[in-house]
C-alpha positions as CSV (number, residue, x, y, z in Angstrom):
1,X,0.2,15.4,3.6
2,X,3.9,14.3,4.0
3,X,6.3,14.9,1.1
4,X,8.2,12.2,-1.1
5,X,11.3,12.6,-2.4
6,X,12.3,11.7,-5.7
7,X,12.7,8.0,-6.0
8,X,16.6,7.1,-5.9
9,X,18.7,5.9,-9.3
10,X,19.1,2.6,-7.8
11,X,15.1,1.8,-6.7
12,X,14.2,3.0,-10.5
13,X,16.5,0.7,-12.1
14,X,15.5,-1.9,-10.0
15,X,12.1,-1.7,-11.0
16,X,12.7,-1.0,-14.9
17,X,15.0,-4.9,-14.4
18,X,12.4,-6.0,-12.8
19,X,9.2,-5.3,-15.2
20,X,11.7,-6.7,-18.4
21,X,12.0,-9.9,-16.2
22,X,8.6,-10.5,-15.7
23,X,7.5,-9.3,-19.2
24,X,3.7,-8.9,-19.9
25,X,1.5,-9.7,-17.1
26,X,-2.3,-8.2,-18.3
27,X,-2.5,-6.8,-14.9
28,X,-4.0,-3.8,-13.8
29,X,-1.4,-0.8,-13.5
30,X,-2.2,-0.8,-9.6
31,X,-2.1,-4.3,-9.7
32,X,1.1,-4.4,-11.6
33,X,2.5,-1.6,-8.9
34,X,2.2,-4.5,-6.4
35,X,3.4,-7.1,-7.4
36,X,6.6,-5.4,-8.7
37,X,7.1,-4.1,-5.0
38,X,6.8,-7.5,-4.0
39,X,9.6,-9.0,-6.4
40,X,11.9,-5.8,-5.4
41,X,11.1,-7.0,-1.6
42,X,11.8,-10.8,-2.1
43,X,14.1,-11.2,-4.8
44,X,11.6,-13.9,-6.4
45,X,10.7,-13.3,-9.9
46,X,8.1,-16.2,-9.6
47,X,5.7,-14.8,-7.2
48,X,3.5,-13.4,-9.9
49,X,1.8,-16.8,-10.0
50,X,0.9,-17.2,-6.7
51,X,-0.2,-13.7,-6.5
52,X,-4.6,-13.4,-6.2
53,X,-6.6,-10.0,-6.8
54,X,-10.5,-9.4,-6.0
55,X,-11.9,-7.4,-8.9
56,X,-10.8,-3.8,-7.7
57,X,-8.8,-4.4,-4.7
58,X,-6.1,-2.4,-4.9
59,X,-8.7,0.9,-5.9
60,X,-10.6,0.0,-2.8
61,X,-7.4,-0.2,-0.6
62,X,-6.2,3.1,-2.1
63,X,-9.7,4.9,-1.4
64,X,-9.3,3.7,2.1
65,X,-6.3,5.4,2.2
66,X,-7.1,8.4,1.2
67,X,-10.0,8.4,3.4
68,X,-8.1,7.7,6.4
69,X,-7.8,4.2,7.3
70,X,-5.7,3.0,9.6
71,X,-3.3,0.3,8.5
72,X,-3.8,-2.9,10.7
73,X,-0.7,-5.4,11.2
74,X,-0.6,-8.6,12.8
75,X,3.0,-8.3,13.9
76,X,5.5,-5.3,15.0
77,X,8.0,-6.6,12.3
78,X,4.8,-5.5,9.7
79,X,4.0,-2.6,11.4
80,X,8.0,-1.5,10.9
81,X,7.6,-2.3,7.3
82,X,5.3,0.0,6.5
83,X,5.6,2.8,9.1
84,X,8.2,4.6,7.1
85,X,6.3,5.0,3.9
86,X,2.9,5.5,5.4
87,X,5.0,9.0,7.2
88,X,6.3,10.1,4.5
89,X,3.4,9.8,1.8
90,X,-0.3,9.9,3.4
91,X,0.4,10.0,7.3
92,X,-1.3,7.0,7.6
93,X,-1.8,5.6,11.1
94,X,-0.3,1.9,11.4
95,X,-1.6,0.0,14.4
96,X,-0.4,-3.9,15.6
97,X,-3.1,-5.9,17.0
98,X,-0.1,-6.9,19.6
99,X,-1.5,-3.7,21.5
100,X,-4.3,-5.4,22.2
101,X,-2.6,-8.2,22.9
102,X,-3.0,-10.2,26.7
103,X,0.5,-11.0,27.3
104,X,0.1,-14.7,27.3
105,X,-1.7,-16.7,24.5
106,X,-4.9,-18.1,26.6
107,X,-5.6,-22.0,26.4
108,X,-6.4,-22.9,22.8
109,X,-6.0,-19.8,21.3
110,X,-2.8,-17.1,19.9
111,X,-1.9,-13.4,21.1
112,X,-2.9,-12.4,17.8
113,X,-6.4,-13.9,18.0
114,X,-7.5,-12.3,20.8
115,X,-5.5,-8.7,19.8
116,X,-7.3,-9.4,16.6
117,X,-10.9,-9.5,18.2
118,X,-10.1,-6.6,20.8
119,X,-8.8,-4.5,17.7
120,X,-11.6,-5.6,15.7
121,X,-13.8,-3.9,18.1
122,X,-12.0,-0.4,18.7
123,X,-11.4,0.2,15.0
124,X,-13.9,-1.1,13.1
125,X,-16.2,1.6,13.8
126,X,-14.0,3.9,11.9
127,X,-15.5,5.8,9.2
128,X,-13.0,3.6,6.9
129,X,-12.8,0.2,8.0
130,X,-8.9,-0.7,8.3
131,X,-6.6,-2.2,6.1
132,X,-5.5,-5.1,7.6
133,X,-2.6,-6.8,6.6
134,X,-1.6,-10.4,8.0
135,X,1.7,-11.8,6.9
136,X,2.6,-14.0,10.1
137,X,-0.6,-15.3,12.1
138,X,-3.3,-17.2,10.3
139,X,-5.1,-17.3,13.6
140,X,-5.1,-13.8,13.1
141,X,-6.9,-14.0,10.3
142,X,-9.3,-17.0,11.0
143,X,-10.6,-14.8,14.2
144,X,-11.2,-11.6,11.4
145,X,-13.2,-13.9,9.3
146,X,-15.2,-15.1,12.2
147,X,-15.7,-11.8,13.4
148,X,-17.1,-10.9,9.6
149,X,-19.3,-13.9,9.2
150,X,-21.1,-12.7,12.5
151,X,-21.5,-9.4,11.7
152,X,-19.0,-6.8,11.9
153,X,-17.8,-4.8,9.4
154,X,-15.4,-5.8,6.8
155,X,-12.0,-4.6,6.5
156,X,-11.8,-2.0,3.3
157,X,-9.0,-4.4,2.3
158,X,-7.1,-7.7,3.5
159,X,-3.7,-8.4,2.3
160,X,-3.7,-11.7,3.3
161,X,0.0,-13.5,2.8
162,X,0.4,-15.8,6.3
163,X,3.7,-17.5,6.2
164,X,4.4,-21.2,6.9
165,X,3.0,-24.6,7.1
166,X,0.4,-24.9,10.4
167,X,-2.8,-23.5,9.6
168,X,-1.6,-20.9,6.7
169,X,-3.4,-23.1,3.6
170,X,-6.3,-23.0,5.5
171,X,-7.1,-19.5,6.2
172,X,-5.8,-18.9,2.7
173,X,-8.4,-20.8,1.3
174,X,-10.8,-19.3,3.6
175,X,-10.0,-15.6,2.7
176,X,-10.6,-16.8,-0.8
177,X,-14.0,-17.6,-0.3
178,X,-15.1,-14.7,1.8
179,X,-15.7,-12.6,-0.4
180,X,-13.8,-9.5,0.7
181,X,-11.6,-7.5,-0.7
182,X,-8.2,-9.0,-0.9
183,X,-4.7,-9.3,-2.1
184,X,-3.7,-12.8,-1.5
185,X,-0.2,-14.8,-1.6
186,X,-1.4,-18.4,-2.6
187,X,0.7,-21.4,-1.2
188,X,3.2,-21.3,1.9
189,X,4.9,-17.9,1.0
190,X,4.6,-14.6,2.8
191,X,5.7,-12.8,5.5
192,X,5.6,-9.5,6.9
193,X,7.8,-8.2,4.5
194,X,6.0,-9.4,1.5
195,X,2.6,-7.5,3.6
196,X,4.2,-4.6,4.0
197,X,5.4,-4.2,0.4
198,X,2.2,-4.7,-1.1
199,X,0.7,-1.4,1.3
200,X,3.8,0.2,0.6
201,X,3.0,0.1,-3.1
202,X,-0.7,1.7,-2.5
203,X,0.8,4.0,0.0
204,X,3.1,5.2,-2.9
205,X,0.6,5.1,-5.6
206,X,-1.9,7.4,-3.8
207,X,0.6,9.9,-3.1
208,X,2.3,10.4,-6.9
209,X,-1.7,10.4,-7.8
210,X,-1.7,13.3,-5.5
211,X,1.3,14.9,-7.1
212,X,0.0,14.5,-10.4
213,X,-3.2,15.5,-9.9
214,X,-4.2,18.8,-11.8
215,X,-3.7,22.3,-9.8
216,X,-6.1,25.1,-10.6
217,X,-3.4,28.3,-10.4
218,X,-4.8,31.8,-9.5
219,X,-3.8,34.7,-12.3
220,X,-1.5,35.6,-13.6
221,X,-0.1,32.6,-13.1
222,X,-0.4,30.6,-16.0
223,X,0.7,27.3,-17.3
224,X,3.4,26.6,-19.8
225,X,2.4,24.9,-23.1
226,X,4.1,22.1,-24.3
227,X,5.7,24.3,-26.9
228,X,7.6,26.1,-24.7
229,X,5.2,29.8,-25.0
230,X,4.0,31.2,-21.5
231,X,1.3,33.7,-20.7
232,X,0.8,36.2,-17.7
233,X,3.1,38.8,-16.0
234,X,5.4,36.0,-14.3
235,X,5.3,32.9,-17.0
236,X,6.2,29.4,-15.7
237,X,9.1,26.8,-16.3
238,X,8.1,23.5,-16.2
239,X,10.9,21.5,-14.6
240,X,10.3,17.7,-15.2
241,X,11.4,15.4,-12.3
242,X,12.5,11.9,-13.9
243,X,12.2,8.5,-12.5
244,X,8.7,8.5,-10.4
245,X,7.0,5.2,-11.7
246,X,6.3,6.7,-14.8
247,X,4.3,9.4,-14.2
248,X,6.6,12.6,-13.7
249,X,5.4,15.3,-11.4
250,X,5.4,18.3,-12.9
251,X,7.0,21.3,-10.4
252,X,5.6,24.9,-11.4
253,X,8.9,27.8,-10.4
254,X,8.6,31.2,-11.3
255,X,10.9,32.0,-14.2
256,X,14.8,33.0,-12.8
257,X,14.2,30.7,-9.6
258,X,16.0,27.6,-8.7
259,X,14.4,24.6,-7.5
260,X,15.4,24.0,-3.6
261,X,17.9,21.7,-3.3
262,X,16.1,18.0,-3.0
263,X,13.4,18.4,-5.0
């Protein structure tokens, strides 16, 4: 698994400006995760409202993650988006159904249709079903929920947020009643920026869960207490890092050694 660096001043005070702007929001911490990456993406405080979970969405996407699923974009400009934080936290493939793409729309149809359906095919049969993220192509979509309806597998998560005015509303309001897992951008909004935050913010989540998760030390290592007291031949400092969503990882140095520089 790729390492994260401490988030920077400027992103953590961003998002502490950010959650006192929006004020209480009864969402789910994951949830909440989301659609404050979204804000910090778009500059648009209002976006909470338009903003649609399925119960447990963002635990399914972040399962999915950690199981291996490759991220799915309908666009390159997506696929940029998120390929920077999917290296750095999980290693998470990302994949454009562009590579599937014939390199000319066929009569009555899109690129991203047809990449959609050829993608569809190859990756589905994953032992995680993609996350598949559409922030450009509603045709994209439409063809995923066709594919569905007939019987293929379902995505693990859709992040549906098409932008625009020509068919968007409609596969929005199709996704809706599908049934599947989704994070969805109601109205004319989105993009592939908007996409990509939303993953971003699961990508980032499932790594500081990683971080903080408990580590069983072999003796005589032992933990510090909160009181400061150690136990075993080396004790331990704890050395708090600040500023990580919340949640501080906790870094474990034997005592009279510095922490690298960049930790």
């Amino acid at each position: 698994m790729a390492g994260m660096a401490q988030d920077h001043p400027i992103f953590t005070e961003s998002i502490r400006r950010i959650r006192e702007a929006l004020g209480p929001t009864a969402l789910h911490p994951l949830e909440q995760q989301v659609l404050e990456r979204l804000v910090h993406s778009s500059g648009d405080l209002t976006l909470g409202g338009l903003l649609q979970f399925t119960p447990g969405a963002c635990d399914r996407g972040l399962e999915a993650l950690r199981s291996g699923a490759v991220i799915l974009t309908d666009t390159a400009m997506a696929a940029a988006a998120v390929a920077p934080m999917a290296k750095r936290t999980l290693g998470t493939q990302v994949r454009t159904v562009l590579e599937w793409a014939p390199d000319c729309a066929p009569q009555g149809s899109t690129r991203t249709a047809v990449g959609m359906e050829r993608a569809w095919n190859d990756l589905s049969g994953d032992r995680s079903s993609p996350l598949l993220l559409i922030g450009s192509a509603p045709t994209a979509l439409e063809r995923l929920l066709d594919l569905v309806a007939a019987g293929a597998a379902a995505p693990s998560l859709v992040i549906g947020m098409p932008v625009g005015f020509v068919g968007v509303a409609e596969s929005k309001r199709r996704l809706a009643a599908s049934g599947l897992p989704q994070i969805r951008l109601e109205g004319s909004r989105g993009g592939a920026g908007l996409v990509g935050a939303a993953v971003n913010a699961l990508l980032r989540a499932a790594q500081l869960e990683g971080i903080a998760s408990p580590v069983q030390l072999p003796a005589p290592w032992q933990v510090a207490v909160a009181t400061g007291g150690t136990s075993g031949e080396f004790g331990a400092e704890l050395i708090q890092l600040g500023g990580i969503d919340g949640r501080n990882a906790l870094h474990l140095q034997p005592l009279g050694q510095k922490l690298p520089s960049g930790c």
